[in-house]
N, C-alpha and C positions, 0 to 999 in steps of 0.2 A: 504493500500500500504506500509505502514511504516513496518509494522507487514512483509509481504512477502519479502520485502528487506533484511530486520534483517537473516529472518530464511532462507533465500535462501543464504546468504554469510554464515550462519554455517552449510550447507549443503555443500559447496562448502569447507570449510577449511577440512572436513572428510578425510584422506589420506594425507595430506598435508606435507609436512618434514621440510619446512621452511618458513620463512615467502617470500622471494626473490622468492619460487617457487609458494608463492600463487599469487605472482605478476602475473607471466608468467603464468598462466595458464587461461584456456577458460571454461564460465561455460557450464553442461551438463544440456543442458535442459530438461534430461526424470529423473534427483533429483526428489524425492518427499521435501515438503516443509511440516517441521514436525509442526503441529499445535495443538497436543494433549497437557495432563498432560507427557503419556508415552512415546511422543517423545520429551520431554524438559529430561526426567528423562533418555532415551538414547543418549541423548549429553552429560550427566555428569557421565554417564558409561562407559565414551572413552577411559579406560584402554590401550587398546593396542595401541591409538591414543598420551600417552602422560601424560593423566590425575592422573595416580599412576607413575610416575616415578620419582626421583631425580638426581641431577647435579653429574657430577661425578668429577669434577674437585680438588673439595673438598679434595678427598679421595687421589686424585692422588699430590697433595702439602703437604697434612698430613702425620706423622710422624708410619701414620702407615704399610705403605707401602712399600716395598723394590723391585725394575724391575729389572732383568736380566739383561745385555748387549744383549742379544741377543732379548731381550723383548721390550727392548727401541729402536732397530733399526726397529722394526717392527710397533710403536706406529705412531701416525703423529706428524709434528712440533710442532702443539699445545698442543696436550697432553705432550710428551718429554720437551716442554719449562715452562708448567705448573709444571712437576715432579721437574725440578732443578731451578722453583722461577726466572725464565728468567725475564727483564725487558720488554720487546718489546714478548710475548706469541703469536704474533698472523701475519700471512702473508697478506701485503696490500688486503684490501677488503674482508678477511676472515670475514665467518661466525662464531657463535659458536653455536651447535647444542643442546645444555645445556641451553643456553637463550634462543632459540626460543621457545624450548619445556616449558619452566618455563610460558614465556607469553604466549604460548596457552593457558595453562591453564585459563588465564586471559582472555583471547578473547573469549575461549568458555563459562566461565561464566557472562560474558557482554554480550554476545547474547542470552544466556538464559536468564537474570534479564530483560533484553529488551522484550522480549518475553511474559514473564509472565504480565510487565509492562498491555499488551494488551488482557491480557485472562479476560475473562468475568467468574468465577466460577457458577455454577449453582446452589449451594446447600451448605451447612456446611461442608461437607466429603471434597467438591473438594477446599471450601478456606484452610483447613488445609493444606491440600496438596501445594498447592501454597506454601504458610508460609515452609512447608519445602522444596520446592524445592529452595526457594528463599535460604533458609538458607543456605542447600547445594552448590548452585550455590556462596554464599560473601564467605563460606571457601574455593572454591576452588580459588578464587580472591584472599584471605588471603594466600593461599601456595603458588601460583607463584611468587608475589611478593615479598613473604618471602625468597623464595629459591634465587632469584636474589639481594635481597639487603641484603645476609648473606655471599653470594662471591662478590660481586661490590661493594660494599661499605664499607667504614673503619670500625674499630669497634667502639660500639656505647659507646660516652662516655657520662655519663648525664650533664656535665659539661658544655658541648659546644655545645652551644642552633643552631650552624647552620650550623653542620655537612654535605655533599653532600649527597644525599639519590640517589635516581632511578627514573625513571618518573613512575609515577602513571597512571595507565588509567582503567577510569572508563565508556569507550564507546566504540564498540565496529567498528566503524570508525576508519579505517586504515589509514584514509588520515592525522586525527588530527594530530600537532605533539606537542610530552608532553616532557616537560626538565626537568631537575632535581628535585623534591621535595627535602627537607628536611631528615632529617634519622628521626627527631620527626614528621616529617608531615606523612611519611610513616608508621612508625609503628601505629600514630593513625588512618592511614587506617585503616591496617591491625587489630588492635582488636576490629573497630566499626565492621569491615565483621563478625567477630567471635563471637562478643558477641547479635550481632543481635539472631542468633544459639542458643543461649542458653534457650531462652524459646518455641524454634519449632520443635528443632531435636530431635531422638528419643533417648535416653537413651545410647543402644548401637545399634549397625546397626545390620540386620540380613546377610549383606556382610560386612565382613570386609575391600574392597574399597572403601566404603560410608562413609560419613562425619556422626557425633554421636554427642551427648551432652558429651560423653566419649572423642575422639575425639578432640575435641573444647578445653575441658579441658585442656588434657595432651597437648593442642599445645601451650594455653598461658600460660601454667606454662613454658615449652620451650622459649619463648616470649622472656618472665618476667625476666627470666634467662640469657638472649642475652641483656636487658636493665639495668642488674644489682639491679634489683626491686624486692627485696627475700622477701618484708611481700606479695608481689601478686604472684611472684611463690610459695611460700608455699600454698596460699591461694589456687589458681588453681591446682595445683599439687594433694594435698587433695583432692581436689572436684573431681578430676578424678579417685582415689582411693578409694572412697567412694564410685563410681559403680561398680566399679572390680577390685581388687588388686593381682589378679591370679597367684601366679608366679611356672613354671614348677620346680619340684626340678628334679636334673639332677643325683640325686641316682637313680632315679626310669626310666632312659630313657636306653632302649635297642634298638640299632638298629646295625647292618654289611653295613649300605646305605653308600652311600660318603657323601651324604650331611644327619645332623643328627638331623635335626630339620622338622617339619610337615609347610606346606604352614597353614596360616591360624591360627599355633598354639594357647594356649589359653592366651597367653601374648600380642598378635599381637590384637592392637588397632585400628590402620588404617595403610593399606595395601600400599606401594607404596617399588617400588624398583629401584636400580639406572638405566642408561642408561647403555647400554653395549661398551666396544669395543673390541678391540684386546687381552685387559689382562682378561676380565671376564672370558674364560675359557683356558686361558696360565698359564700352571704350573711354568713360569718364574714372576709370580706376588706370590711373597712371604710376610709372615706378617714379620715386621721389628724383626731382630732380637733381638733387646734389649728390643722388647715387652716379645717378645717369655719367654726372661728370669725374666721375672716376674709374670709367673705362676709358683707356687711351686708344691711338687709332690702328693701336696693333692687335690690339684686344678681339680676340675672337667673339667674347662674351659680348658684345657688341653688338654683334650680327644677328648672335645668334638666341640673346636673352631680349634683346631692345625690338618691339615695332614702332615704325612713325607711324604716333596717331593723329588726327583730324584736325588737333590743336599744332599747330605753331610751333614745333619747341620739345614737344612733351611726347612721353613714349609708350606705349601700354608693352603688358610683359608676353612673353612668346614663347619662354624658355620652360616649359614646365615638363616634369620626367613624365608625367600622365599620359603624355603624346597629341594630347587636345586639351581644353579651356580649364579642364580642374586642376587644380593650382598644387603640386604634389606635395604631401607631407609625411612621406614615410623614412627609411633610413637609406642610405646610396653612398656610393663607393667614395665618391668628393669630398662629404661630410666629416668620414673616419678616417681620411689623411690630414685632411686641417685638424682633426681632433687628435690624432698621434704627433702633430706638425707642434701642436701648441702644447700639449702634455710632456714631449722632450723638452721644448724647449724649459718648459715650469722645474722640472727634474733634472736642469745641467747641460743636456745633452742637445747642444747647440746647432753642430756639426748637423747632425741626424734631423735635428726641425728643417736648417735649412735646404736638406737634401729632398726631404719629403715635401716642402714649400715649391722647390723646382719641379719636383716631377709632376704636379699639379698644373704648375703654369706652362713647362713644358706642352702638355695638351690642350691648353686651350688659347697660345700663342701664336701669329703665324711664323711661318719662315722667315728665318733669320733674330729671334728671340734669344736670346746672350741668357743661361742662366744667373743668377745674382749671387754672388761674391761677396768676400768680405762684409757681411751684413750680421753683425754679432749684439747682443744687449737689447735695450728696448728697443731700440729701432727695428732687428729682428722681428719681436714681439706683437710689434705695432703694424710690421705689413703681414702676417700671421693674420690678425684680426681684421684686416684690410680684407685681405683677399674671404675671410671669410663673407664678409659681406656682399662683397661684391661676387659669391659664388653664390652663397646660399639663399640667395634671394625671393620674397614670395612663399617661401615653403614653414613662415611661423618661427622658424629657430631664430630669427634675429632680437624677440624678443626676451629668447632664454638667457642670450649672450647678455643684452643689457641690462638683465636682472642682475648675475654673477658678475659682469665685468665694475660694474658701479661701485661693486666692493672695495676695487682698486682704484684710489683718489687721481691716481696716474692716468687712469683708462675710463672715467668717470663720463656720461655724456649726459646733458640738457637737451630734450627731445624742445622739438615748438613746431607750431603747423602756422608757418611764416607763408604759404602760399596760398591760404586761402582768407576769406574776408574777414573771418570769426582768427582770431589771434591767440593761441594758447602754449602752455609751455609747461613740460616737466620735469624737474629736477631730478638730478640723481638719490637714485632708496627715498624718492616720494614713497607713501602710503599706499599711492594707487597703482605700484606693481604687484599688488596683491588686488584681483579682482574682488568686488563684494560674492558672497555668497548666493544666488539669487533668494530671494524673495519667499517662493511659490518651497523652495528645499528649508529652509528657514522654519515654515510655517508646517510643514511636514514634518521635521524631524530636528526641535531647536537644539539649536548649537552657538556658539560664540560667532558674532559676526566679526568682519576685516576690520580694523580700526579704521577712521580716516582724518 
């Protein structure tokens, strides 16, 4: 009975949009109630249900961004008040469709780990399986709460043992209700799910939506990189470059497409793209332009991340790993070399960042591209964090970097959205790198809200 409860409430979450609507609704009783191996391993192929997707809020507070006037009347309150660092983001008893989606991800793999808890395997073949579906099922437990305690919560400083984290839930009971962990209690969720994966998952997935021992890697070198732990990013970082360190060189790509990258390409580690709204395909969502001016004219990224758009001046973005208009947010090979590039350097090993800084620009330079020499100290450090920006663009991580990098008075940056009519600006370790809580969760299941 335990077992058909479980899997009959993740039959019923299928289609769902929010958690408020899974309240209201009535269950269908002609659901099949999935009992196999292959129907635990199609709950965690619910791509279109949520499973590959990322927050978008991120990108739309980050400095990489720039909205029309005519783009931001069209946006909603909370997007528009997340774009200009609003104190109060959210209308009484608002939802946000960005944390619902994060904790699905949560809930559908608590109903799977429940699930399997109850499978009887028959054989060698089918406990393997388990072992990885189980794996499968902690990282995807490992991303949603990632995703939410990398916008709700402060940034993580190791200094201060009892930071507000997020609640944690590891059951897949709606009624429970969970209040704030720790940020170090959370993140030791988060890499016991991940490292569980490491001796079950396969190498690399034969979909790039499936969770990998590659995968796994490049997300706790990510981690490690948000906890300021550069001998374990480096460590992980490596380990995920050691199964494939692929990177496209961008002399060799020919395409007339709008968008100029393949779904799937050979860089793309694990597949997940952001949430859509209003701006994913409005040509009034332009890359900022003081990004813009920090490609030079050798710059492949140029070509190949910039469209001239309609306005004068201003360029909408092209470059997404999606291979079309969604704006990709999963893990790729670019990412976990600038992450081992900047992890050496944090740990000494200087030589090694800037080798790993060349072989990056290497590929996306054209002919005749000199690699860079004699480039040692912060200055190293400083085009390290350059090029990250100027790679990782659009895909949400910019605003991780400014959370952590603010820490360092050296590398501290004052956001302000100087191009548009409305004039705003935000300081470094403001309040509002910690999103509010929404509202509609709040009222559901209180907890301590963000300070502001």
């Amino acid at each position: 009975m335990k077992k058909i409860r479980i899997l009959a409430i993740g039959i019923l979450i299928v289609g769902i949009q929010s958690c408020a609507e899974f309240l209201d609704s009535k269950p269908n009783r002609n659901l099949v109630i999935p009992e196999s191996l292959d129907d635990f391993q199609q709950m965690l192929d619910a791509e279109t249900r949520g499973l590959n997707t990322y927050y978008i809020n991120g990108l739309f507070s980050s400095d990489d961004i720039y909205f029309s006037e005519g783009l931001l009347n069209l946006l909603s309150f909370s997007q528009t008040a997340h774009y200009f660092w609003e104190p109060e983001p959210y209308l009484p008893d608002e939802w946000d469709a960005g944390f619902a989606t994060s904790y699905r991800k949560v809930l559908y793999a608590n109903l799977v780990l429940e699930g399997l808890e109850d499978y009887e395997p028959e054989n060698e073949v089918e406990q393997n399986r388990v072992l990885e579906l189980e794996s499968s099922a902690r990282f995807y437990r490992a991303l949603g709460h990632y995703e939410v305690l990398m916008h709700f919560a402060p940034p993580f400083d190791p200094n201060q043992a009892n930071q507000p984290g997020i609640p944690i839930r590891l059951s897949s009971d709606i009624n429970i209700k969970n209040g704030r962990s720790t940020m170090r209690e959370c993140f030791d969720q988060i890499i016991e799910d991940l490292e569980f994966g490491l001796d079950y998952l396969p190498s690399q997935s034969e979909i790039p939506t499936r969770p990998s021992l590659w995968a796994s890697n490049a997300f706790l070198g990510r981690i490690y990189l948000n906890m300021l732990d550069y001998e374990k990013a480096y460590r992980y970082s490596k380990a995920a470059l050691d199964i494939d360190d692929s990177l496209m060189d961008f002399k060799e790509i020919e395409t007339d497409l709008p968008y100029s990258f393949e779904i799937f390409n050979e860089e793309v580690i694990f597949y997940q793209r952001h949430l859509t709204s209003r701006h994913t395909t409005n040509g009034g969502a332009f890359v900022n332009p003081e990004l813009v001016e920090l490609y030079d004219s050798m710059d492949l990224r140029r070509t190949y991340f910039l469209l001239p758009s309609s306005e004068e001046g201003l360029f909408n973005f092209r470059g997404n790993y999606t291979g079309d208009f969604y704006h990709f947010g999963g893990f790729a090979v670019d990412e976990v070399v600038l992450n081992l590039a900047e992890s050496a350097y944090r740990i000494g090993q200087e030589s090694e960042a800037l080798n790993h800084l060349n072989d990056l620009l290497e590929n996306r330079y054209d002919e005749g591209f000199e690699p860079l020499v004699d480039l040692s100290g912060m200055e190293l450090l400083e085009k390290i964090i350059e090029e990250r920006r100027k790679e990782l663009v659009f895909r949400g991580l910019r605003w991780l970097d400014l959370k952590r990098l603010n820490l360092y008075p050296e590398l501290a940056v004052t956001l302000n959205r100087s191009f548009n009519e409305r004039q705003e600006n935000l300081p470094p370790n403001d309040p509002r790198y910690a999103f509010l809580i929404p509202p509609a969760e709040i009222n559901l299941n209180p907890m301590e809200q963000n300070r502001r």
